[in-house]
C-alpha positions in Angstrom: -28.6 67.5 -29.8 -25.7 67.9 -27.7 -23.0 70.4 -28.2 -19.4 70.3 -26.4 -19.4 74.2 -25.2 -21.4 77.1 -25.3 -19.7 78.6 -28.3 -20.5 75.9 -30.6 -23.9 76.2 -29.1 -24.5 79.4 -29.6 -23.3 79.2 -33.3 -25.6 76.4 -33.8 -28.7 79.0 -32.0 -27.6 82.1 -34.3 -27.2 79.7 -37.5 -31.2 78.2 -36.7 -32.7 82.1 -36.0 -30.6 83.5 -39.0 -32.5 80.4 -41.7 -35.8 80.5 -39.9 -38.8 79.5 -42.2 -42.4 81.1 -41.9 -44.7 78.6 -40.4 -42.3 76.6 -37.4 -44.1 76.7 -34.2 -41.0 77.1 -32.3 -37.9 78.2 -32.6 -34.8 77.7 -30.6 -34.3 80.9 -28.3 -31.1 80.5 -26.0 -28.7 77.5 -25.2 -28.2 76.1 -21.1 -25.9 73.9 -20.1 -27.3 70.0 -19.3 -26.7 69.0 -15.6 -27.3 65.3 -16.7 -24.7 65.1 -19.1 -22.7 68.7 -18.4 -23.2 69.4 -22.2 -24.7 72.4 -24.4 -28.0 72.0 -25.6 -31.0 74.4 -27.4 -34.3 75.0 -26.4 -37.2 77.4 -27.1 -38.4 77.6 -23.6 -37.9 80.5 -22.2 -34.6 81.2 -19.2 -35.0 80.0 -15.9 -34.2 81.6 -12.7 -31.2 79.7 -10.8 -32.2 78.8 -7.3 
């Protein structure tokens, strides 16, 4: 899912961790901005290092 900006990303992040249910094998732990499509998006892997 695409988001326009980081703050309606990171709502969307605090708003999946705050209704977590027991049994998900992966939840969504910090949001980056897309270089394909310069949008917001979640993931569960975890940051990477800008080179």
């Amino acid at each position: 899912m695409r988001f326009r900006d980081r703050i309606a990303a990171t709502l969307a992040l605090a708003t999946i961790q705050r209704n977590d249910r027991p049994g998900r094998d992966k939840l969504e732990a910090r949001v980056y901005r897309c270089p394909s499509c310069a949008g917001w998006h979640l993931t569960s892997g975890k940051s990477r290092v800008a080179r």
